[in-house]
C-alpha atoms as one frame of an Amber mdcrd trajectory, in Angstrom:
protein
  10.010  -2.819 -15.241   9.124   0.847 -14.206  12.241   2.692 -13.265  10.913
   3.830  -9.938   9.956   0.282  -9.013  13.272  -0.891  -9.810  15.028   1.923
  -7.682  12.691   1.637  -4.286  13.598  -1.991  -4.457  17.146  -1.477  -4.801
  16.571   0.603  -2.045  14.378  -1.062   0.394  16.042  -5.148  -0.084  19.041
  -4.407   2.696  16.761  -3.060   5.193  16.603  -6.509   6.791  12.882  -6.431
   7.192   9.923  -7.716   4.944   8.128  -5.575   2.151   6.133  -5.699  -0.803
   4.544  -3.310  -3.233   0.967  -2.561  -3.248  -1.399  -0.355  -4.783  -1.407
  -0.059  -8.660   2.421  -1.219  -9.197   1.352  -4.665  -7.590  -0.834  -4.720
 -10.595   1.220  -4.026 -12.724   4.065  -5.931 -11.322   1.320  -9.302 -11.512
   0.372  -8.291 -14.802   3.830  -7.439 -16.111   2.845  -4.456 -17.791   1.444
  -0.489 -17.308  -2.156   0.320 -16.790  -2.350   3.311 -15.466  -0.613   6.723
 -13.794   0.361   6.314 -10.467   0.343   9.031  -7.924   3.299   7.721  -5.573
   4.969   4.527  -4.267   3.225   2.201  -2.038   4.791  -0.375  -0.164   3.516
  -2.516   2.918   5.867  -3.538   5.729   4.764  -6.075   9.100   4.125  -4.157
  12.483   7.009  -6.078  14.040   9.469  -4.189  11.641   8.110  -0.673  12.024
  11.207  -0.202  13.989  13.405  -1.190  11.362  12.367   0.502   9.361  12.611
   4.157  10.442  15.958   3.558  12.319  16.753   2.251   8.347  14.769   5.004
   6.750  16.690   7.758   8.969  20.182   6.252   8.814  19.937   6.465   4.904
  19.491  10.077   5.049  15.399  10.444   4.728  13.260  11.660   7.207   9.847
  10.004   7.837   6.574  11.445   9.247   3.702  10.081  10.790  -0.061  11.700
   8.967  -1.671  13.628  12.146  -4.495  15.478  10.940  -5.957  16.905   7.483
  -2.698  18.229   5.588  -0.642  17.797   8.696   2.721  15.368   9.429   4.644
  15.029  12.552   8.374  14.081  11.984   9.494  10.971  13.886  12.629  11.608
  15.213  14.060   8.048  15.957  12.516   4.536  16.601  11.602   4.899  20.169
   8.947   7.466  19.043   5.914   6.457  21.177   3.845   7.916  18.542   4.980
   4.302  16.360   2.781   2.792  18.359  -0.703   3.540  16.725   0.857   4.488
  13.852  -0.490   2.782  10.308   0.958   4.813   7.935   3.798   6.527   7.275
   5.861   8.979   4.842   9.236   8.337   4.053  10.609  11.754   2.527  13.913
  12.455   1.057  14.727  16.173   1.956  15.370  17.153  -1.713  11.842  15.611
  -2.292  10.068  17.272  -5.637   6.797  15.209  -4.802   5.647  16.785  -0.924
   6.184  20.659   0.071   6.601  20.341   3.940   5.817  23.959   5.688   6.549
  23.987   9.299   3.812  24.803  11.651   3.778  27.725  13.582   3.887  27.152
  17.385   4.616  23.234  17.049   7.516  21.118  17.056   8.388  18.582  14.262
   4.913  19.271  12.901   4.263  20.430   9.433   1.818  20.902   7.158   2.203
  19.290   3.094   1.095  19.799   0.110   1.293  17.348  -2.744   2.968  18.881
  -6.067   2.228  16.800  -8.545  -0.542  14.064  -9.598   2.448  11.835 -10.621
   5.344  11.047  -8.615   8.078  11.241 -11.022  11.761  10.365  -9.020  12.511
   8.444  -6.375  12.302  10.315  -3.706   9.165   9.762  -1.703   7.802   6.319
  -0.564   4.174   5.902   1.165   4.218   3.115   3.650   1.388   0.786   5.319
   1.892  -1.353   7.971   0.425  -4.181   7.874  -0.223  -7.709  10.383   0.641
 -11.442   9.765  -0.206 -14.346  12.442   0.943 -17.757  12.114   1.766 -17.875
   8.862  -1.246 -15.737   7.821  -1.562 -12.494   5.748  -4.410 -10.566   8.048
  -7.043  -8.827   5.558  -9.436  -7.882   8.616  -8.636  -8.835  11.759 -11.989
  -8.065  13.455 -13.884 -10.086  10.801 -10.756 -13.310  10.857 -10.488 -12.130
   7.249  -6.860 -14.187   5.957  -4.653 -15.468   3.431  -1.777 -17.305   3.362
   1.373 -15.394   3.322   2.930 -17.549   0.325   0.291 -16.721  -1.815  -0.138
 -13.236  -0.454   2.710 -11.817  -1.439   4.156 -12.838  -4.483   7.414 -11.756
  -7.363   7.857 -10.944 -10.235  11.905 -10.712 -11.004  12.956 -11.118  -7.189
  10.593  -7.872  -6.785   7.755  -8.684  -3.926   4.372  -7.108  -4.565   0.885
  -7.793  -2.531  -1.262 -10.229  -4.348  -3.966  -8.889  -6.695  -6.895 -10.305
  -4.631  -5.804  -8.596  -1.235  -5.264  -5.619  -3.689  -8.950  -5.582  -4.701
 -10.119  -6.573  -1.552  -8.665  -3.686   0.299 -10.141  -1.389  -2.878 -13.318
  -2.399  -2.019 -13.606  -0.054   0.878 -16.858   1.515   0.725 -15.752   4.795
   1.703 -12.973   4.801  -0.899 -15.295   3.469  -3.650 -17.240   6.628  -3.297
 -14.296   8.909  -3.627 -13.631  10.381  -6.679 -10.073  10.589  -6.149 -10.244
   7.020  -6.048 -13.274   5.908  -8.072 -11.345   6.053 -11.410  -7.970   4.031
 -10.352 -10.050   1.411  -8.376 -12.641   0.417 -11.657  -9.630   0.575 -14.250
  -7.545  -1.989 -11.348 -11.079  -4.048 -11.006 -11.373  -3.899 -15.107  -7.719
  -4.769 -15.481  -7.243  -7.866 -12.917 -10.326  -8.981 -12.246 -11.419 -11.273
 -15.568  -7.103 -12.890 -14.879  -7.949 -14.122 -11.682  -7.861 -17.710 -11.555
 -11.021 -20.068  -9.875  -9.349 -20.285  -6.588  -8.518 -16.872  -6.350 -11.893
 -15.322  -7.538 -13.568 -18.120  -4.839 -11.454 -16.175  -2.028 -12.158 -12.793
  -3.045 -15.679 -13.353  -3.206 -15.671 -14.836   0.240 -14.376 -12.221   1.763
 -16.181  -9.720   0.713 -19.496 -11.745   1.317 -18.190 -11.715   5.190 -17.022
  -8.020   5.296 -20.125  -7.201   3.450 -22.662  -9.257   4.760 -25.403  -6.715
   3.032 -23.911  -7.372  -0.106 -21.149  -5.221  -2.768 -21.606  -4.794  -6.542
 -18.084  -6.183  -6.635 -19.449  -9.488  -5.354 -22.204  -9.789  -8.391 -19.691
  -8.333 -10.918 -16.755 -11.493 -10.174 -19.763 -13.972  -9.782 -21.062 -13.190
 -13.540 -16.985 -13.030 -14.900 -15.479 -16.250 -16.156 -12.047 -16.888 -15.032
  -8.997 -18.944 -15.675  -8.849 -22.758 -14.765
């Protein structure tokens, strides 16, 4: 298992709260085995622990940020920060941090602007966080279109490690906007390639239903699981 992977979770599993890897490592953590470079670490937490996890985050000695603006953070002090509110995404940064520069701004407090030194994150020492929703025993996909799975089968392990299951993982790829990305053109089609012909009937059958209802004008993803032939 990649070293990194190994080290977040040894991190992250006495926070108290629920996580799982997603992006590229949930691939490879389903599949068991490297496909590809990874830029960072991405993990998902529930919007009922976002508290948790910054008072956790800060009392190990990190400092996390909320993404303001284009090349801009805003460092959240402590877990009353109203600015947690709205807040999706976040940056958990260890100060000795080789991945992210952090230059303060000029004028404002706790704001600074980054820059991303590498195109591989290489130590442990920088985590990229989502926060996610669950309802009633439901992983929420799209809440606006009652896009859901099952939590049970939504996030799944692989050696006690948790990881986001591959169809939520291609189903949040599928992002239009993202699709036409460069940045992200290449990583999405080599995860499609990678995961997509593995998926079992069941799983393929969800996929393709949601994306039929949060693409009701249709998605060349849609066509390309339709015409793949998957596991029984």
């Amino acid at each position: 298992m990649n070293s990194l992977i190994m080290e977040c979770d040894n991190f992250l599993k006495s926070g108290g709260f629920t996580y799982a890897f997603c992006g590229g490592y949930a691939l490879e953590l389903y599949l068991r085995k490297n496909i590809r470079m990874h830029s960072d670490i991405d993990i998902l937490i529930f919007e009922e622990d976002r508290k948790n996890l910054v008072e956790f985050i800060i009392n190990k000695g990190w400092n996390i940020y909320a993404r303001t603006g284009h090349m801009k953070l805003s460092k959240i002090s402590d877990s009353d920060d109203k600015r947690l509110v709205d807040c999706f995404t976040l940056w958990a940064i260890k100060p000795t941090c080789s991945y992210v520069k952090l230059d303060p701004v000029s004028g404002e407090e706790n704001a600074f602007f980054y820059e991303i030194l590498t195109d591989e994150q290489l130590y442990f020492d920088f985590i990229d966080i989502f926060i996610s929703k669950r309802q009633e025993g439901n992983f929420i996909c799209d809440k606006d279109k009652n896009i859901t799975r099952k939590l049970d089968v939504s996030i799944l392990y692989t050696n006690s490690v948790p990881y986001l299951s591959p169809e939520i993982k291609l189903f949040f790829d599928s992002n239009l906007r993202y699709m036409e990305l460069d940045y992200f053109m290449n990583k999405n089609r080599t995860d499609f390639e990678s995961i997509a012909p593995l998926l079992t009937e069941e799983i393929r059958n969800w996929l393709i239903n949601a994306l039929e209802i949060k693409y009701p004008d249709g998605h060349k993803r849609i066509e390309q699981l339709k015409n793949m032939n998957y596991i029984k």
